[in-house]
C-alpha positions in Angstrom: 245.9 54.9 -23.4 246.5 56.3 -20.4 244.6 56.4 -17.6 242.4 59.8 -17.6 241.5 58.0 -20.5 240.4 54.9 -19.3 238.2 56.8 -16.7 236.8 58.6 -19.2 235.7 55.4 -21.3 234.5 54.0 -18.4 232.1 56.6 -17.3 231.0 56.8 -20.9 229.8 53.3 -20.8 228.0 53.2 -17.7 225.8 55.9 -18.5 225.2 54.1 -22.1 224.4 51.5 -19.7 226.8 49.2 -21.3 229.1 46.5 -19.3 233.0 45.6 -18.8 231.8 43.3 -21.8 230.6 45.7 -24.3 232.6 48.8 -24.1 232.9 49.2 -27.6 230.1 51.2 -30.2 229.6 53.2 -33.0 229.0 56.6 -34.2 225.5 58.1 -32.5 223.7 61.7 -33.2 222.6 63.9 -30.3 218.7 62.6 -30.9 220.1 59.2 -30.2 221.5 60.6 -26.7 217.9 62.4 -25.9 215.6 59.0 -26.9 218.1 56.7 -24.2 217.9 59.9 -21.8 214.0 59.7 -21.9 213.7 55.8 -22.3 212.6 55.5 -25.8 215.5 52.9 -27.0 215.4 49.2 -29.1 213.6 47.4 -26.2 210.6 50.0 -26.8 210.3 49.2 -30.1 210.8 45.6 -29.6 208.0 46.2 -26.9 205.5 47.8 -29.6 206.4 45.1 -32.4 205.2 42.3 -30.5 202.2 44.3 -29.3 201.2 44.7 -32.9 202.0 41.2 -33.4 199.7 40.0 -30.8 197.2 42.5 -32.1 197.9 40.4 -35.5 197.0 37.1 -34.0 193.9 37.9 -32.1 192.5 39.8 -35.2 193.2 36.3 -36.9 192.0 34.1 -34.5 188.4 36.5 -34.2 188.1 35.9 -38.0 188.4 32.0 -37.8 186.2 31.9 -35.0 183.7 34.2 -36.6 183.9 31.8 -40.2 183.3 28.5 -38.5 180.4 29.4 -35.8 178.7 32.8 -37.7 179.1 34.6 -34.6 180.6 37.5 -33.1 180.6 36.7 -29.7 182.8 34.7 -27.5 181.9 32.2 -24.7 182.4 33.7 -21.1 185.6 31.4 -20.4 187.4 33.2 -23.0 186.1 36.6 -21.8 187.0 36.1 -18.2 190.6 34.3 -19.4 190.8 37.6 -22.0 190.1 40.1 -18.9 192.9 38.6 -16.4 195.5 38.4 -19.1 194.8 42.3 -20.1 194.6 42.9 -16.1 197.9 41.2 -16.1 199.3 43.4 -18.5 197.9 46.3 -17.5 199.6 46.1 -14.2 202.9 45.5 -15.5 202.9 47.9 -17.9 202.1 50.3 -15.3 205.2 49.4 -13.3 207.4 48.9 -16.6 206.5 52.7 -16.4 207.4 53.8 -13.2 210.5 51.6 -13.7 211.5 53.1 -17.0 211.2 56.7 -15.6 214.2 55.8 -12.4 216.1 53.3 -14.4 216.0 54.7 -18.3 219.6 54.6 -18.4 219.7 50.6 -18.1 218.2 49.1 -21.9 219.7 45.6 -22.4 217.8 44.2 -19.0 214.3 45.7 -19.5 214.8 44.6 -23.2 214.4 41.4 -22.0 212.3 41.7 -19.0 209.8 42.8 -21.9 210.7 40.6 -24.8 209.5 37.7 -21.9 206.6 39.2 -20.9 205.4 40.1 -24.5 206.0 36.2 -25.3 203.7 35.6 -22.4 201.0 37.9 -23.5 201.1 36.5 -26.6 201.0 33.1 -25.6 198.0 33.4 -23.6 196.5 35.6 -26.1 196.8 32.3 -28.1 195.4 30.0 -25.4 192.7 32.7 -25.5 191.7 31.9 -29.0 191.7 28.4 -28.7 189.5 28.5 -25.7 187.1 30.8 -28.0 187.2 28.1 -31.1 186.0 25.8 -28.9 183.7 27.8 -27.1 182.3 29.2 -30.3 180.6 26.1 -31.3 177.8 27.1 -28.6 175.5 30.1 -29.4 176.5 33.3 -27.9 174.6 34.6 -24.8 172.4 37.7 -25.5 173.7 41.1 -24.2 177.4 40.0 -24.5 179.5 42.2 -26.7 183.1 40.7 -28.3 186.0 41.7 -28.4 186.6 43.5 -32.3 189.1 45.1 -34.0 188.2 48.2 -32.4 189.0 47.2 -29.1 192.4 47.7 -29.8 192.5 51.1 -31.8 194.5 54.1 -30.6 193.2 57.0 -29.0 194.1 61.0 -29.3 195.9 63.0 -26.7 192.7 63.8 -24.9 191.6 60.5 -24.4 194.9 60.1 -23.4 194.7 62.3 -20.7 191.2 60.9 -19.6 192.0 57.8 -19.7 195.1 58.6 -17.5 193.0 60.2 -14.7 191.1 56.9 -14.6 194.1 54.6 -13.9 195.1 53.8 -17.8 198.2 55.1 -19.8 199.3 55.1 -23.2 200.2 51.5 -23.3 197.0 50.0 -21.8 194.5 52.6 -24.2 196.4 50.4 -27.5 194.9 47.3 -25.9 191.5 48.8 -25.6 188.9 49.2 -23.2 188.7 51.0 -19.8 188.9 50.3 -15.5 185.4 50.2 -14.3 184.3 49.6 -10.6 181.8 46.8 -10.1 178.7 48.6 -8.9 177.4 45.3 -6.7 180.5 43.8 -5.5 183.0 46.8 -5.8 185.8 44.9 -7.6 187.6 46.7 -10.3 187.3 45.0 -14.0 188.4 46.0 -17.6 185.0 47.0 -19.8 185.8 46.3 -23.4 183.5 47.5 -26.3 182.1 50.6 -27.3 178.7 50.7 -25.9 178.1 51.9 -23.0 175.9 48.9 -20.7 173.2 50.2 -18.6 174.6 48.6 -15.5 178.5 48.8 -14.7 179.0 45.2 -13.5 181.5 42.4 -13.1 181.6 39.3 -15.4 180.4 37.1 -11.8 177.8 39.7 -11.1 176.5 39.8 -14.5 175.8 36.0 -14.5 174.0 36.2 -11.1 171.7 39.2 -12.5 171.3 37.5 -15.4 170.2 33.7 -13.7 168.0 36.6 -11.4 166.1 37.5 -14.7 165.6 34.4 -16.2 164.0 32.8 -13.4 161.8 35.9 -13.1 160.8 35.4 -16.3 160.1 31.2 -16.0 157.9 32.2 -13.3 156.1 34.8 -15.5 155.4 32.8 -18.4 154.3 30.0 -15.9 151.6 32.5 -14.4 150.4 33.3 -18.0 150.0 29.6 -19.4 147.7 29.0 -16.2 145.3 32.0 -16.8 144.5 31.0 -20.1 142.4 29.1 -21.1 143.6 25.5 -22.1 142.5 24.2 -26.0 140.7 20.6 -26.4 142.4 17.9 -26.9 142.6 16.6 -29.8 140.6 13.5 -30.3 142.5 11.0 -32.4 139.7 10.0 -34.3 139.5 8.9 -37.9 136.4 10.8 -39.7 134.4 11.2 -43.1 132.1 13.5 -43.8 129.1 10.7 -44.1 130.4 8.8 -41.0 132.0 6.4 -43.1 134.8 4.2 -41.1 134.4 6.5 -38.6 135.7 4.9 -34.9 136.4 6.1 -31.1 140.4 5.4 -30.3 138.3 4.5 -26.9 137.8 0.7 -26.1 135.8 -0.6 -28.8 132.4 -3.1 -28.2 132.9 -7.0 -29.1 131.3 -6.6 -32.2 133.1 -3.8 -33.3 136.0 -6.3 -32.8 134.1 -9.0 -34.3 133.1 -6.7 -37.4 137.0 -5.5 -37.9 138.2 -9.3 -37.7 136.1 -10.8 -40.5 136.4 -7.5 -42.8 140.1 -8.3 -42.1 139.8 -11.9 -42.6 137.1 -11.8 -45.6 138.9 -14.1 -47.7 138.5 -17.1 -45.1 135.0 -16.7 -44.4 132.4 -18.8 -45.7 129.3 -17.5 -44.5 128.3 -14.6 -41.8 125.6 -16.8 -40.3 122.8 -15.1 -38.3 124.0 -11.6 -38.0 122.1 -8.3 -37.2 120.9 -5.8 -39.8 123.2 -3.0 -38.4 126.0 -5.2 -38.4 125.4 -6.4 -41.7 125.6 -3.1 -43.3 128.3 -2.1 -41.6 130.4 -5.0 -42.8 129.5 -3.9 -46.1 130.8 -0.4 -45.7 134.3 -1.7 -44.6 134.5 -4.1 -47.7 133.4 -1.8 -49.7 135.5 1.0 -48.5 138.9 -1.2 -48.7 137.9 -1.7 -52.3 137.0 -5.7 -51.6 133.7 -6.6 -53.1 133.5 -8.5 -55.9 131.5 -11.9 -57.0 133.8 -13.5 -54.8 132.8 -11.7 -51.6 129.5 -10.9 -53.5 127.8 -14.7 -52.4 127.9 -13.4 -48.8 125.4 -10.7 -49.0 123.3 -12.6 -51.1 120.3 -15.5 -49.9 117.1 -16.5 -50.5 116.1 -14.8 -47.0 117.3 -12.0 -48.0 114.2 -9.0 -48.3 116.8 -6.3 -48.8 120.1 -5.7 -50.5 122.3 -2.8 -50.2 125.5 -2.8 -51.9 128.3 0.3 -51.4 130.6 0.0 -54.2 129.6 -2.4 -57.3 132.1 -1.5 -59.5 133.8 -5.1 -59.5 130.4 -6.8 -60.0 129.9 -7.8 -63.9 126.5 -8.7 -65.6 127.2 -12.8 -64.0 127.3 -10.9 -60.9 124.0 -9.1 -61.7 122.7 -12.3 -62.8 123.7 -14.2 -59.5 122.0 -11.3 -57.4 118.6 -11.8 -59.3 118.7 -15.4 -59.3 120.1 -15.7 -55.5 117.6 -12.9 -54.0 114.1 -13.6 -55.5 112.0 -12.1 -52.7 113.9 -8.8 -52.3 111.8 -5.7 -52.5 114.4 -3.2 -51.6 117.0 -2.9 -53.8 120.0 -0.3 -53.4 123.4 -0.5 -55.0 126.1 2.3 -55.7 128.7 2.6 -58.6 126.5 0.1 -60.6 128.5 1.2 -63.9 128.4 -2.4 -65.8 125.3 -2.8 -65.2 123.3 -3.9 -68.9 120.0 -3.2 -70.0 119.5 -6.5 -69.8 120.0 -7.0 -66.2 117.6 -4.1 -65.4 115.1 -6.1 -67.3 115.8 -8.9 -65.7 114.8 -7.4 -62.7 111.6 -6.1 -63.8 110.3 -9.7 -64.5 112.3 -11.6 -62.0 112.0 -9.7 -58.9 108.2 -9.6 -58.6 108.0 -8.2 -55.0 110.3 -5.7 -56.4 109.0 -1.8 -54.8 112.2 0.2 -53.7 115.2 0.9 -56.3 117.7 2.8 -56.0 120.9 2.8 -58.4 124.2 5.1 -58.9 126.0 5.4 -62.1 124.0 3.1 -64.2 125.4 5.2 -67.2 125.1 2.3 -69.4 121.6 1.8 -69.7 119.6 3.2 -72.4 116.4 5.4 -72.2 114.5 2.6 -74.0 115.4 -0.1 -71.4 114.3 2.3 -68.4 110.7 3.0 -70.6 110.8 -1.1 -70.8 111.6 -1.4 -67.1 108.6 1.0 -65.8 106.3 -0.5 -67.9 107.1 -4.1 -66.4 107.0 -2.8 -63.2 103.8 -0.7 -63.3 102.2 -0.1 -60.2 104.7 -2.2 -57.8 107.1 0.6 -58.4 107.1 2.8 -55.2 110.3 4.3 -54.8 112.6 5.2 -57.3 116.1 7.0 -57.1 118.9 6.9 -59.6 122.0 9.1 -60.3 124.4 9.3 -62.9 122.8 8.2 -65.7 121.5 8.8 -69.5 117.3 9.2 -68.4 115.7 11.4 -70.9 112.0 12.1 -72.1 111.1 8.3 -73.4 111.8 7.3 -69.8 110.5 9.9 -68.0 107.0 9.6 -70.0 106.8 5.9 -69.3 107.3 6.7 -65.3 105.0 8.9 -65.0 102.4 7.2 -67.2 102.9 3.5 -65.9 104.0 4.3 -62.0 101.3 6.2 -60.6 101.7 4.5 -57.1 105.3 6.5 -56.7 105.3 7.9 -53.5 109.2 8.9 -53.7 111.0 10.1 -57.0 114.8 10.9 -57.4 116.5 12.4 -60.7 119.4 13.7 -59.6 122.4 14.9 -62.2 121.2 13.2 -64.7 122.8 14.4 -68.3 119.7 13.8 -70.4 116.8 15.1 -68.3 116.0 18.3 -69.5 113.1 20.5 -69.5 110.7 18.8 -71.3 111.3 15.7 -68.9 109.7 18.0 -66.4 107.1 19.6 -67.5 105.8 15.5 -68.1 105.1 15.9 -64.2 102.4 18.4 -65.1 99.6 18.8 -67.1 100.7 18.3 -71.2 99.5 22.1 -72.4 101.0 21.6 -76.0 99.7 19.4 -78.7 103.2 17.3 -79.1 103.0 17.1 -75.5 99.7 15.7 -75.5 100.2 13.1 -78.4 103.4 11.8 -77.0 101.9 11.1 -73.6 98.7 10.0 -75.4 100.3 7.2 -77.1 102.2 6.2 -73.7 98.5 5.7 -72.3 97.6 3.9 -75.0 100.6 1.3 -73.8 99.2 1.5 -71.0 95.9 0.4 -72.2 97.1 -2.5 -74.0 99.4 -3.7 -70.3 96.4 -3.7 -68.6 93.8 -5.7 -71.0 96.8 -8.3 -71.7 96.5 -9.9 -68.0 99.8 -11.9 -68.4 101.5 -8.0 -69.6 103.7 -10.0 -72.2 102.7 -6.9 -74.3 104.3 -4.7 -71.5 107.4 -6.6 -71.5 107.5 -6.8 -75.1 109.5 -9.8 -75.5 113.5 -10.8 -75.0 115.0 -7.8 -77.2 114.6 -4.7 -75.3 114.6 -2.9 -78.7 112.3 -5.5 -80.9 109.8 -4.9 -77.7 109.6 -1.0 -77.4 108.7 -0.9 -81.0 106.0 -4.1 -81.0 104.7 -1.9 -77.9 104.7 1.4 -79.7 103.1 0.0 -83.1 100.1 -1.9 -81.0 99.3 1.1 -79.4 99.1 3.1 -82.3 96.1 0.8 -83.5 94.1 1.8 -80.1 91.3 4.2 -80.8 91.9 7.9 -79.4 88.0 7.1 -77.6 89.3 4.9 -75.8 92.3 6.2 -74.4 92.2 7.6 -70.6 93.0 10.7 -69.5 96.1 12.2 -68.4 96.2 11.7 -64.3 98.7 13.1 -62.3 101.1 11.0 -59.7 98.8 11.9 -57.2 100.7 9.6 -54.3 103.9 11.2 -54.7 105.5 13.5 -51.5 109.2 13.4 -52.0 110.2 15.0 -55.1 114.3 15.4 -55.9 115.4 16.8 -59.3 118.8 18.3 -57.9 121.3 19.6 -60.1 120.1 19.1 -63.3 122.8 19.3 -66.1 120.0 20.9 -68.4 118.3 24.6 -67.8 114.8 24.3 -66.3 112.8 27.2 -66.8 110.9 29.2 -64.2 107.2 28.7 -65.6 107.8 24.7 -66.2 108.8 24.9 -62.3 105.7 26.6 -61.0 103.5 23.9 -63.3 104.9 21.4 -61.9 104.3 23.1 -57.9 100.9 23.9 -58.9 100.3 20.4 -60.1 102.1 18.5 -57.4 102.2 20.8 -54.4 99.8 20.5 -52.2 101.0 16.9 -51.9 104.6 17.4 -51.1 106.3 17.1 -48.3 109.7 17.3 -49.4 110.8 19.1 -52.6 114.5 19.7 -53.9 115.2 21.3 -56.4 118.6 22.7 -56.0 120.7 24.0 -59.0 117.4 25.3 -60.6 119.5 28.3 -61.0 116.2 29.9 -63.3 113.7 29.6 -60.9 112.9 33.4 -59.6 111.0 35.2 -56.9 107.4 34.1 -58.5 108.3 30.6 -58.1 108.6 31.3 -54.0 106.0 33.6 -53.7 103.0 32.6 -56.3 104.1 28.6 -56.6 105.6 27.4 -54.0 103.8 30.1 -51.2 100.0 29.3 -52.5 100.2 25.2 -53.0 102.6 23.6 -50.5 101.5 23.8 -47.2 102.3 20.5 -45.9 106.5 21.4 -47.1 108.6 19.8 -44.2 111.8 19.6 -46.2 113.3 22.5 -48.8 116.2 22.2 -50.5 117.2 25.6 -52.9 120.4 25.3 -53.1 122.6 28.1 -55.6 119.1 29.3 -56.6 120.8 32.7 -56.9 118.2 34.1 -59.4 115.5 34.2 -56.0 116.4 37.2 -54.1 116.9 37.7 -49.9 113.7 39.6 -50.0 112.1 36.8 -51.7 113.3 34.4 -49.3 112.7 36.8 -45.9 108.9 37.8 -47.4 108.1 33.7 -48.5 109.0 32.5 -44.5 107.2 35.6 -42.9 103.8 34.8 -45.2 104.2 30.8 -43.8 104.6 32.3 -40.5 101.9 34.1 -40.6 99.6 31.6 -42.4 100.3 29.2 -39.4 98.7 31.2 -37.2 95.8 32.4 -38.9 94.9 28.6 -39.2 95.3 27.1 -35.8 92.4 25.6 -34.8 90.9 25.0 -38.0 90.4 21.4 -38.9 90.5 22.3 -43.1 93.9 22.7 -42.4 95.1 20.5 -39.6 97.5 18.5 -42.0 99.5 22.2 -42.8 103.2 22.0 -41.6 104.1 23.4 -38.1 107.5 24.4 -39.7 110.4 22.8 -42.0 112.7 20.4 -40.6 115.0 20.1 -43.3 116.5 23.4 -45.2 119.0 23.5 -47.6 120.4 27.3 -48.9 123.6 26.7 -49.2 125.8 28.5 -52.0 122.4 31.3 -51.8 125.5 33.7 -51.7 123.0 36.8 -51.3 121.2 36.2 -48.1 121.3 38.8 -45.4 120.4 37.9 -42.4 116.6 39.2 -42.5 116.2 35.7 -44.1 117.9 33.4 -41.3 115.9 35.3 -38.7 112.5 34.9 -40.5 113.5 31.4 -40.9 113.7 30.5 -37.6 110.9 32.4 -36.2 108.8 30.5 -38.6 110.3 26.9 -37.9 112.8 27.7 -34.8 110.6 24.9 -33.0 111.2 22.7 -35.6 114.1 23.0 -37.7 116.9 19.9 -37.4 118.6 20.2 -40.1 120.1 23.7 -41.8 123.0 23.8 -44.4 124.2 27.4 -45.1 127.5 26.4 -46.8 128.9 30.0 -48.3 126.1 31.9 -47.5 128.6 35.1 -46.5 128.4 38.1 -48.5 125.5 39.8 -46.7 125.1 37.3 -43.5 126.8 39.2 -40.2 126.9 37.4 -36.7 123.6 39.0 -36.2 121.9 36.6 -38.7 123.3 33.4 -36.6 122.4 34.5 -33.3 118.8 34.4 -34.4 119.4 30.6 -33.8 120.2 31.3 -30.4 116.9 33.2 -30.5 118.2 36.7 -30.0 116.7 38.6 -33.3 118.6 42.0 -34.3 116.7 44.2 -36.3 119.0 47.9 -37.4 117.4 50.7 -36.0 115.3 53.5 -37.7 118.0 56.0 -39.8 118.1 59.5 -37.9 119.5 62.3 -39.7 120.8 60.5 -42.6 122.3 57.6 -40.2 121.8 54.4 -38.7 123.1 53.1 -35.9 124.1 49.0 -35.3 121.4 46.5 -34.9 119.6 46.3 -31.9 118.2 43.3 -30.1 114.3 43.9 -30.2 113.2 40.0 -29.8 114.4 36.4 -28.2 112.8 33.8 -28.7 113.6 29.9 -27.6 115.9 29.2 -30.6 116.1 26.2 -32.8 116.1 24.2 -29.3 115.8 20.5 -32.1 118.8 21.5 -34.1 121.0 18.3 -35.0 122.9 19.2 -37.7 124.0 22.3 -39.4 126.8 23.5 -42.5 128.4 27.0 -41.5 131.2 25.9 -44.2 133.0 29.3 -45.5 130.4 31.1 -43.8 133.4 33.8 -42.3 131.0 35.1 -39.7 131.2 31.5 -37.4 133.7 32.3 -34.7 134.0 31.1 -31.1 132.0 33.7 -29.2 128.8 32.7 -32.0 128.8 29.4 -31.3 129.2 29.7 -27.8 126.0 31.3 -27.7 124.6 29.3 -30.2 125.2 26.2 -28.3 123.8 27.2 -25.2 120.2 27.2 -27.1 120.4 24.1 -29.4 121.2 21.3 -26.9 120.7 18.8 -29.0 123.3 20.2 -31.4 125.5 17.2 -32.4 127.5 18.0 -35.6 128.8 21.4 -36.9 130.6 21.5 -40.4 133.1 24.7 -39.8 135.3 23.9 -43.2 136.7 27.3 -44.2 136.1 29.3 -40.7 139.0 30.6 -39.5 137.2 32.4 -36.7 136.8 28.8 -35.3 139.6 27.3 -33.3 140.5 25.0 -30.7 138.9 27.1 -28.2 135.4 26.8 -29.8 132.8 25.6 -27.3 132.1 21.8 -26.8 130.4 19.3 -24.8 129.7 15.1 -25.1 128.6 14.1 -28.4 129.2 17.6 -30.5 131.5 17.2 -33.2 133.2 19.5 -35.4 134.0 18.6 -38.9 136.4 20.4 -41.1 137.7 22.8 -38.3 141.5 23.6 -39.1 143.0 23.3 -35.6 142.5 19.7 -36.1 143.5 19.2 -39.9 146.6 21.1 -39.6 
């Protein structure tokens, strides 16, 4: 080779941009001349094949981050560590470019100026991720976007050229996102995302405008929890609807203490020595409450001294139990036990003849006594008998003709849910008007008869056998001569009557003999779950022969209507103050004390306002428990004395109720049952409270109107309100 040749080679190689080294190469086309010539070579491709390797990686490490913290986000360290590498790259892919457009002859040097910096990018890109797995465990801040696929898609030749004009080439577009100027601090940053925020700002000025806005916010929310109005605390009190175990979480008195450490202690004590009444009975709740009396515990309630017994819960107490009480107590005269389900026939019996001073009974759930031993047990009793109340038991006609024949002194009488009283048992309490009635009662007063010529009554007791006597008693009295047999008398001492919620149908015109008999007597009368009794019965009955009622109790008497109800109170009303001043009829009622209409479903609210303007004065105790089809908040403000009457109807309407009357309320309310009445809220009691001062217990079960905002003062308590249930 000579030497032209030589220079030729030479100059060949230096503008391949090869060395003395590497003179050497292969066949090349005229398109591999142009791509060195304009700088697209092996090291440009090497460039672009770790770009989509990095590309690769992040897409991987977004897809681990996103399965192990369910979030799209990443924290702001990996954001601001994500921003300064693409900064980083950005800027020296912009000079790579201005380099590669004076030096695109020279390919093995920038081949590996790029192959390091690509190794960089990529192993902060890396470092990046990691930072984001860790920081990923946190929950993203709102009002961050991250960093998706689609930050790194391509663009078009116009976006190109845009993005160009606004500092970014080719390379920088493939890694996504664009040069923004802060608009607070002025310093340029890379935006990333598609959406467009509605402030351009820096990552550091976005976390001071953000702590800004928070703060504003505390300060907000502070303002509105002061405004409102705070909710009651909640007492941590331990209630039951009949006061039962009820205490104050305040310091209890000494003898509360005292009264908790023997119920506690029960089975060490020997004797309660010279205790109080009050605190007697109330030791009896709590052992009878925690399930504890029995004829252990029994021998401390019991004593000769004893006058009166009252026992909660008897259902451990056996007939030597019953025996022991009989035999222990022989000078009680009150008599008042609960759950008395083993009780014999025997035992009551017992009673009769035992207990001489014997004149107040009342027993629960004596189920196992027969009619025949109550007939046995009145007729013993006789006169003495002055108050009577059972529940829960098997009384039918036998012994409801030998109470009302033997007992005439009753002044109280309770026969409440008793499965064999029926409608015959009733209409004993009035006048017999049918032959079988009449020979039926007749031979009772023949029984009678014979008790009362027999000075020593062994004829009344009728010997040991409960059954043996009711018949010798029965076939003696048959032999009496019909001349000589008295009359029938009504109980003419008797002013509390209770027949509630009889399991049997009572008919309408057996209730109004029995009001027409009794009524002008009566001071109390219940007769709930007469569900047969109709308007008659309130308006005829009950309107013309009781005017010295104090207590009423109708309760699910559906059949009576509103207008029955409204029209009943208005006529009382009205009869009160026709007779003022007249002395015939100074023992009338000034107004009911007592009124029970609950489950009435159909009253409007005519009725609640006639009721108080006819007992306002008076009234202490009301129960209206679901009385809410037709009652409107209306009908309780009348006991806040504001009466609302709807106007007169002008062409074909009528306008809202108007307030035409106020009166002073029921100002001696205690007590009263808005239960599922939907028409309690806040606002009604608030105004109902502000008349009945002496209001000390609502039952609200049911009202959702009611909350923890509802109006209170000392002594009021709610029972059944859901803010303090739930």
């Amino acid at each position: 080779m000579d030497f032209n040749d030589r220079a030729r080679s030479g100059r060949s190689n230096q503008r391949a941009g090869g060395t003395s080294a590497n003179r050497i190469r292969g066949p090349h086309s005229a398109l591999t001349d142009y791509l060195n010539e304009i700088g697209v070579s092996d090291h440009f491709r090497n460039r672009r094949r770790n770009e989509q390797q990095v590309e690769q990686g992040v897409q991987a490490n977004n897809q681990e981050a996103t399965q192990a913290t369910s979030s799209t986000t990443l924290t702001e360290a990996a954001t601001t560590a994500q921003a300064d590498t693409a900064d980083a790259a950005l800027a020296a892919d912009l000079q790579e470019e201005e380099q590669g457009e004076v030096h695109a002859e020279s390919s093995t040097a920038p081949m590996r100026t790029r192959s390091r910096r690509a190794a960089a990018a990529a192993s902060s890109v890396i470092a990046v991720s990691a930072v984001a797995k860790k920081g990923g465990k946190k929950k993203a801040k709102k009002g961050k976007h991250s960093d998706g696929d689609s930050d790194f898609c391509g663009s078009d030749s116009n976006e190109d050229e845009i993005n160009q004009r606004g500092g970014l080439n080719r390379s920088s577009a493939r890694k996504g996102g664009r040069m923004k100027e802060c608009e607070i601090c002025g310093k340029r940053f890379l935006l990333r995302g598609e959406q467009t925020p509605d402030r351009f700002l820096c990552a550091m000025c976005r976390r001071s405008v953000d702590k800004t806005f928070k703060e504003q916010a505390e300060v907000a929310k502070r303002a509105r929890t002061t405004t409102a109005p705070k909710a009651a605390k909640r007492r941590r009190t331990k209630k039951t609807e009949g006061g039962l175990l009820e205490y104050d979480p305040g310091l209890p008195t000494l003898q509360d203490l005292c009264v908790r450490a023997i119920a506690k202690h029960l089975d060490q004590v020997d004797s309660f020595g010279d205790i109080s009444t009050q605190s007697l009975h109330k030791l009896c709740r709590i052992i009878c409450k925690m399930r504890l009396l029995d004829e252990q515990t029994l021998r401390l309630f019991l004593g000769p001294e004893k006058t009166s017994v009252t026992l909660y819960d008897c259902t451990k107490i056996t007939d030597s139990g019953m025996q022991r009480l009989i035999e222990q107590c022989p000078n009680v005269t009150s008599l008042d036990l609960e759950y008395c389900g083993r009780m014999s026939s025997q035992n009551l019996l017992d009673m009769a003849r035992n207990l001489t001073q014997l004149k107040y009974v009342r027993l629960d759930g004596a189920f196992v006594v027969s009619d025949k031993a109550w007939a046995m047990f009145f007729r013993t009793m006789g006169e003495r008998l002055q108050s009577f109340k059972i529940k829960y038991t098997g009384f039918g006609p036998g012994a409801m003709r030998a109470l009302v024949t033997h007992c005439t002194a009753l002044h109280e009488l309770q026969v409440s849910e008793c499965i064999d009283f029926d409608d015959s048992c009733l209409a004993m309490l009035a006048a017999p008007i049918t032959d079988h009635e009449e020979v039926q009662q007749e031979l009772e007063r023949a029984i009678k008869l014979l008790s009362v010529r027999s000075k020593k009554g062994k004829m009344a007791a009728g010997g040991y056998d409960d059954a043996d006597g009711y018949m010798l008693a029965e076939d003696a009295a048959r032999s009496v001569a019909s001349c000589d047999i008295p009359s029938w008398q009504p109980l003419s001492k008797l002013e509390r009557l209770n027949l509630s919620r009889p399991y049997k149908p009572m008919s309408n015109q057996t209730a109004m003999r029995v009001v027409e008999t009794l009524g002008s007597q009566l001071c109390v009368l219940d007769f709930a779950g007469f569900k047969d009794i109709e308007d008659d019965f309130l308006l005829q009955a009950l309107d013309k022969n009781c005017g010295r009622l104090q207590e009423l109790h109708l309760s699910e008497c559906n059949s009576i209507s509103s207008d029955a109800f409204a029209e009943f109170f208005a006529r009382q009303r009205h009869k009160r103050a026709t007779s003022a001043g007249h002395a015939a009829d100074g023992k009338r009622s000034n107004g009911l004390t007592r009124v029970g209409l609950d489950k009435c479903y159909m009253l409007t609210d005519l009725v609640i306002q006639e009721l108080v303007l006819y007992s306002g004065a008076t009234l202490r105790w009301l129960n209206l428990n679901s009385v809410d089809d037709n009652l409107t908040m209306h009908g309780l403000l009348a006991l806040a004395g504001k009466i609302y009457r709807p106007p007169p109807e002008q062409d074909g309407h009528r306008g809202g109720p108007e307030l035409v009357d106020e009166t002073s309320g029921c100002v001696l309310l205690e007590e009263i049952d808005l239960s599922w009445v939907h028409c309690a809220s806040d606002t009604v009691l608030d105004m109902v409270l502000s008349k009945c001062t002496k209001l000390a217990q609502i039952k609200t079960y049911g009202c959702s109107d009611v909350t923890a905002f509802a109006p209170t003062r000392p002594g009021l308590v709610y029972i059944g309100r859901e803010c303090d249930t739930l």
